[in-house]
C-alpha positions in Angstrom: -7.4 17.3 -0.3 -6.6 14.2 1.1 -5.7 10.7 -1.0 -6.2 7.3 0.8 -3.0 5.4 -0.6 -4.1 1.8 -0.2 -8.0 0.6 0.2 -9.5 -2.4 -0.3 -12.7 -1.0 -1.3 -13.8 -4.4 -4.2 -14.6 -6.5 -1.0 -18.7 -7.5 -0.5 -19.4 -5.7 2.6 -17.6 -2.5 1.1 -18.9 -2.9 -2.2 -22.5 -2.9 -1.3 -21.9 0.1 0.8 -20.0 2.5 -2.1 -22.4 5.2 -2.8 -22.7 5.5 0.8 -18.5 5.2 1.5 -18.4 7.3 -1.6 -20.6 10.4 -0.4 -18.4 10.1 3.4 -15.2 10.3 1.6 -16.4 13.5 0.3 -17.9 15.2 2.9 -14.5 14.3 4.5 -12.6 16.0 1.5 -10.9 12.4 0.7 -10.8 13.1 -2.8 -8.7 9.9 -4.6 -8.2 6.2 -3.6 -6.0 3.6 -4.8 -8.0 0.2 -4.7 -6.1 -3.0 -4.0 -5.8 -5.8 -5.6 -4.9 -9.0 -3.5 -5.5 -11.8 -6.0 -5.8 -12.4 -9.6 -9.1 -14.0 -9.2 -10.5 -10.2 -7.6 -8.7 -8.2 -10.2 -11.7 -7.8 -12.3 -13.6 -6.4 -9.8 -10.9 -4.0 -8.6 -10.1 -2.9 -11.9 -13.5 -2.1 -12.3 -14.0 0.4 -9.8 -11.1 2.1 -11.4 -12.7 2.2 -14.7 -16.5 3.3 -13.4 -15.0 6.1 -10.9 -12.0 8.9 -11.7 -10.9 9.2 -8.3 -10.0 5.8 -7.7 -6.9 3.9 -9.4 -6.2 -0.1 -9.7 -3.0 -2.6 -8.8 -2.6 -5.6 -10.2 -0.8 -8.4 -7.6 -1.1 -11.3 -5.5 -0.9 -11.0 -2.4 1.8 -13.1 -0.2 -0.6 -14.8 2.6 -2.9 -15.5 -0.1 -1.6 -20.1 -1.0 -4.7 -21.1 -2.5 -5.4 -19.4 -5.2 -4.2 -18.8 -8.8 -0.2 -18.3 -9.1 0.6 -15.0 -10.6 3.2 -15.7 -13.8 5.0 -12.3 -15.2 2.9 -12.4 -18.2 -0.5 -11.8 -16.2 1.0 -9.3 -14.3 2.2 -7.4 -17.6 -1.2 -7.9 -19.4 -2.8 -6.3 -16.3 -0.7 -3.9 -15.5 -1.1 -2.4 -19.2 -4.9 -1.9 -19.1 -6.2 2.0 -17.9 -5.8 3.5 -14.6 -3.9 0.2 -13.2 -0.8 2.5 -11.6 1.3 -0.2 -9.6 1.9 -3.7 -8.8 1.0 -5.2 -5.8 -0.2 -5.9 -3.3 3.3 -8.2 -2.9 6.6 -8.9 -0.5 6.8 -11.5 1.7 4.8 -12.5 5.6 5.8 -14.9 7.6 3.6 -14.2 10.3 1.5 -16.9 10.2 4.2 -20.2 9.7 2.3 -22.7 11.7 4.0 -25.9 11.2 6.1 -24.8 8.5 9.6 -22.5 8.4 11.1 -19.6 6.7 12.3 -22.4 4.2 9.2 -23.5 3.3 8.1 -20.2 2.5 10.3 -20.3 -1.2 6.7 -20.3 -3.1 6.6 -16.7 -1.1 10.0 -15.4 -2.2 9.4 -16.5 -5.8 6.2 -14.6 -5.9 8.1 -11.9 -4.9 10.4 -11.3 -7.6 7.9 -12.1 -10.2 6.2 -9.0 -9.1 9.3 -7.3 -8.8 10.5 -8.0 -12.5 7.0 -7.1 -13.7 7.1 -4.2 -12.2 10.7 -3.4 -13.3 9.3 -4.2 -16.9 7.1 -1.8 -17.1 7.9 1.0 -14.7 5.6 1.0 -12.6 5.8 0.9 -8.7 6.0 -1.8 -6.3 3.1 -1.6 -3.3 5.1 -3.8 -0.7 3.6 -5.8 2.2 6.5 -7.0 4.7 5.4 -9.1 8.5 7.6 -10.8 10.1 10.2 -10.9 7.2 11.9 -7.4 6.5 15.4 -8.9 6.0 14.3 -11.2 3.1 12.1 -8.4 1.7 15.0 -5.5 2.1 17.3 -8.7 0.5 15.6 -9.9 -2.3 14.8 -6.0 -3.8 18.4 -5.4 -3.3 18.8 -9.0 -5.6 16.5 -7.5 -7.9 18.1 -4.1 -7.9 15.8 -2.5 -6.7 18.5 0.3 -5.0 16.7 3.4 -6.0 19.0 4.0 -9.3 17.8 4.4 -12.2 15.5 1.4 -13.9 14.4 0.6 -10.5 10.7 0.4 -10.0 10.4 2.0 -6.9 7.1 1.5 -4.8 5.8 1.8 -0.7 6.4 -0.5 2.1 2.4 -0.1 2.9 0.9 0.0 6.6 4.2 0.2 8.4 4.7 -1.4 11.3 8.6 -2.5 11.4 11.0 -0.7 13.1 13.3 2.7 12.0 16.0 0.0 11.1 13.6 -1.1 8.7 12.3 2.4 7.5 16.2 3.7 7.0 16.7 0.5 5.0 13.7 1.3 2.9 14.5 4.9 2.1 17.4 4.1 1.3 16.2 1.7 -1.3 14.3 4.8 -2.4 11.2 3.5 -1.1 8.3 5.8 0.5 6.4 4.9 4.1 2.6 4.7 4.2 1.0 4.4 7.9 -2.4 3.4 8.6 -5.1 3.9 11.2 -2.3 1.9 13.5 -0.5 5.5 13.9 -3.5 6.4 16.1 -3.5 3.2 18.4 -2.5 4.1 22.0 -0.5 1.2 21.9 1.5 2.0 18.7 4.6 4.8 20.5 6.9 2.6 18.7 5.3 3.2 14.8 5.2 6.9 16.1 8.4 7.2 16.7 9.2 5.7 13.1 6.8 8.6 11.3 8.9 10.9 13.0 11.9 9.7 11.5 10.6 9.0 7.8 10.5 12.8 6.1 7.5 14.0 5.2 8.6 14.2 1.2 8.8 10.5 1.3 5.4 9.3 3.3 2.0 8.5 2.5 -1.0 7.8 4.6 -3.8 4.8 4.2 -6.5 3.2 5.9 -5.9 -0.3 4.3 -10.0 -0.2 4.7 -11.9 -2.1 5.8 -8.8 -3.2 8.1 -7.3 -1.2 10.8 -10.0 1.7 11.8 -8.5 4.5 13.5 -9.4 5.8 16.9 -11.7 6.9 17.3 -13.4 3.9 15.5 -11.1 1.0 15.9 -13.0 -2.6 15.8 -15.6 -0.7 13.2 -16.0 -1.4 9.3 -12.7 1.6 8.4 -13.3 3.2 4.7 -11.4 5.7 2.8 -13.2 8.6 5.0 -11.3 7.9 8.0 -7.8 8.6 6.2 -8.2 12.2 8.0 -7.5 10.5 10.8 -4.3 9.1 9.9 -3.6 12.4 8.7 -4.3 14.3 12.0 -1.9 11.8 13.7 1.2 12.6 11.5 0.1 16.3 11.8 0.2 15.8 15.3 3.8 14.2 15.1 5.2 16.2 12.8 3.6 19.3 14.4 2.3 20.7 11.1 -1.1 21.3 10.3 -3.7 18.9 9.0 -3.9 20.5 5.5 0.0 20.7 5.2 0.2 16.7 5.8 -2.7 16.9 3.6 -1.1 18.5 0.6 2.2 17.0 1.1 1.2 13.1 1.5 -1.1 14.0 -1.9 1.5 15.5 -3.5 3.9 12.5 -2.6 1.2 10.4 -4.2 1.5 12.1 -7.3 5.3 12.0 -7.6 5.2 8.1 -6.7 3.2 6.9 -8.9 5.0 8.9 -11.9 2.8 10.9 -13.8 0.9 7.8 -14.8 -2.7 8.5 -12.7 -5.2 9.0 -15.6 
């Protein structure tokens, strides 16, 4: 019934908790995940959850916060990106969130990341899974530089746990991107990420709980795991006014179409 779009489910604490996140996932009728991958160093371990259980699915990326750790060249991202049941690139894009003492200049290692995934990607049709903080103009920029303008040879992809504004989500749709919200949707601080599910149609958005980030109420601060993406769920029924199942079928069916016939 329902599919949590993004998960990070190859971490220790979630890893030694599976059969139990596993049997809550299906007593909450969560019946597919797509597990992240955030560096090449955990892309073993990621991969092999995909391989071991046919509900879940594998990316292959590095992830743009992540300095200190092995530099992703276009080659290991096709060699990955071949193997079974690895359906997108990513986790990728571009956070400046967390500068410190340096700039938006000093963040070129970031931006040629970036289109490294984006060409792999591009290379072998598969879709982009797109992290953007703090730097939405560079990330709508550079996939426009990378022609990544929704016609034809573009890889497409998700701008993952929104949280920018409806400027932001019009310039991704555009792009021919879909939306994915998180438990943030359920946050009684978040009116303003509300307001943007509103305005994304609901042929074009998914729904994640980024796990074990970003519980939804009523669990916020807690461990979050693929079970709680009802949650997220109930919010955008709430929003949309439709029913649970129909944001439900629709965000699975989304899913489906995204990621191109190639989850087996």
């Amino acid at each position: 019934m329902f599919t949590d779009s993004h998960c990070h489910l190859s971490m220790p604490n979630l890893v030694v908790q599976l059969p139990a996140i596993r049997a809550a996932m299906a007593e909450a009728q969560v019946t597919r995940a797509l597990c992240i991958c955030t560096t090449l160093e955990e892309f073993a371990d990621v991969h092999a959850l995909a391989t071991a259980y046919d509900n879940f699915w594998a990316t292959v990326g590095v992830h743009p916060d992540n300095d200190d750790v092995q530099e992703p060249t276009l080659e290991d991202l096709l060699q990955r990106s071949a193997l079974p049941r690895v359906v997108a690139i990513g986790e990728t894009g571009l956070d400046y969130y967390r500068l410190g003492e340096r700039n938006v200049a000093d963040m070129e290692w970031q931006r040629t990341r970036f289109r490294t995934h984006i060409r792999a990607a591009r290379q072998v049709a598969k879709p982009l899974v797109i992290h953007t903080r703090s730097a939405s103009d560079d990330t709508i920029a550079i996939l426009r530089e990378e022609g990544e303008d929704g016609s034809a040879g573009s890889a497409g992809g998700v701008f993952h746990c929104f949280t920018e504004t409806q400027a932001v989500a019009r310039a991704a749709l555009d792009l021919g991107f879909y939306i994915s919200f998180s438990g943030i949707l359920t946050f009684k601080t978040a009116q303003d990420i509300r307001d943007v599910a509103a305005f994304v149609p609901m042929d074009r958005l998914l729904i994640e709980t980024d796990s074990p980030y970003l519980a939804p109420m009523p669990f916020r601060g807690k461990t979050n795991t693929p079970a709680y993406v009802p949650y997220v769920a109930k919010q955008v029924a709430d929003i949309k006014k439709l029913s649970v199942e129909e944001v439900a079928h629709t965000t699975s069916a989304n899913f489906d179409r995204l990621f191109r016939g190639v989850l087996s």
